[in-house]
C-alpha positions in Angstrom: 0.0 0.0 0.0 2.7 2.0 1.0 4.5 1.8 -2.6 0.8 3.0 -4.4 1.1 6.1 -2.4 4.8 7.3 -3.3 4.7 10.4 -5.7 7.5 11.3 -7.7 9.6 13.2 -5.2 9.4 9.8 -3.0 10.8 8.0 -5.9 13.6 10.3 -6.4 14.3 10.5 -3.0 14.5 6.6 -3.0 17.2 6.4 -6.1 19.2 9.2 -4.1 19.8 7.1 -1.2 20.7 3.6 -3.4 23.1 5.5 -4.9 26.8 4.8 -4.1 27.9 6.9 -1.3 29.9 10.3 -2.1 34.0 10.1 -1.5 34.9 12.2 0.8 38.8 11.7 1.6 38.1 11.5 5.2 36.5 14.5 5.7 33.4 13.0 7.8 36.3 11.0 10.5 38.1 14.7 10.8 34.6 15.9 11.6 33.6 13.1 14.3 37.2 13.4 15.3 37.1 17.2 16.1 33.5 16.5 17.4 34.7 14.1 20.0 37.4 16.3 21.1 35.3 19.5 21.8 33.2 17.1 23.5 35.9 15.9 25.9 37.2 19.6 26.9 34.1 20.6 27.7 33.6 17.7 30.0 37.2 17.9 31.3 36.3 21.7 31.7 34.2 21.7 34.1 36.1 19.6 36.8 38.9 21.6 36.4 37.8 24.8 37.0 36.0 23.1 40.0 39.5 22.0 41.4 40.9 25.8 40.1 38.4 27.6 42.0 38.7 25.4 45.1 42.6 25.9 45.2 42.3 29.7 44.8 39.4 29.9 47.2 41.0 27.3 50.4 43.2 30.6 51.7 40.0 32.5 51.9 37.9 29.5 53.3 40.5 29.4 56.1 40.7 32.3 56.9 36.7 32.6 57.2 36.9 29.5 59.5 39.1 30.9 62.1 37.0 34.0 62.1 34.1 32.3 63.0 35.5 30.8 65.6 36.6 33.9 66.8 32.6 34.9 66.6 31.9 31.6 68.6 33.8 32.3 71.6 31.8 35.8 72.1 28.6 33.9 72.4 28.5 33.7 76.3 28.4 29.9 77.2 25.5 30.3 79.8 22.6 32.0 79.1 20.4 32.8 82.3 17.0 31.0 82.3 14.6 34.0 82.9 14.7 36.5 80.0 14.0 39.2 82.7 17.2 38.9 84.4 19.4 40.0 80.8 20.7 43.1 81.1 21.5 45.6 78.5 25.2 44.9 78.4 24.1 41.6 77.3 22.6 42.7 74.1 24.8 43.7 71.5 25.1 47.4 70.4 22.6 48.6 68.0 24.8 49.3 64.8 25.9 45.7 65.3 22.3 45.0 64.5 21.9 47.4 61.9 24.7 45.9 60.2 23.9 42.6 60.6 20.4 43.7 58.7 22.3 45.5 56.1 24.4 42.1 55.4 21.0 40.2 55.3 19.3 42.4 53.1 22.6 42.3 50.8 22.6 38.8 50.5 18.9 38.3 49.9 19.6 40.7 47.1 22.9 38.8 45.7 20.5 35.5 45.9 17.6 37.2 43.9 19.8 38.5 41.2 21.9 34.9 41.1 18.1 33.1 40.4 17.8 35.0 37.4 
């Protein structure tokens, strides 16, 4: 049934593709060759700017640790019980707050534009 509905471009079509394939003195393996290759950097690519970027950034990532363990120590290790008894020399100064909200704000802001 199928061969009743063919029209001439079908049939053309048909003796294209029968036809003995074109020389190309390997042209087509220098293209799958090259194609293979770009597709090896750009997996190799990735995991090494991964291992890059986490050599540059262990200095940093050090340095950050040993800050905030700096920060930990001046977190009083007992806390009274009754909220009544904490005085106001136990509450930290208010542009330490205000800066701490300016940070947050900042880096809600640095997330947002990151989504996009």
């Amino acid at each position: 049934m199928v061969d009743r509905l063919k029209d001439s471009e079908d049939k053309l079509l048909e003796s294209l593709f029968r036809s003995d394939p074109v020389l190309d003195n390997g042209f087509s393996l220098k293209v799958v060759s090259e194609i293979r290759r770009r597709i090896w950097i750009r997996r190799l690519t990735l995991p090494a700017a991964f291992v890059i970027g986490a050599a540059i950034a262990v200095k940093p990532l050090s340095q950050l640790a040993v800050t905030f363990s700096k920060f930990l120590t001046l977190i009083p290790a007992k806390m009274p019980a009754n909220v009544g008894s904490l005085s106001l020399g136990d509450f930290p100064q208010i542009s330490t707050v205000i800066l701490g909200g300016l940070l947050l704000a900042a880096l809600m802001m640095v997330s947002k534009m990151l989504e996009e």
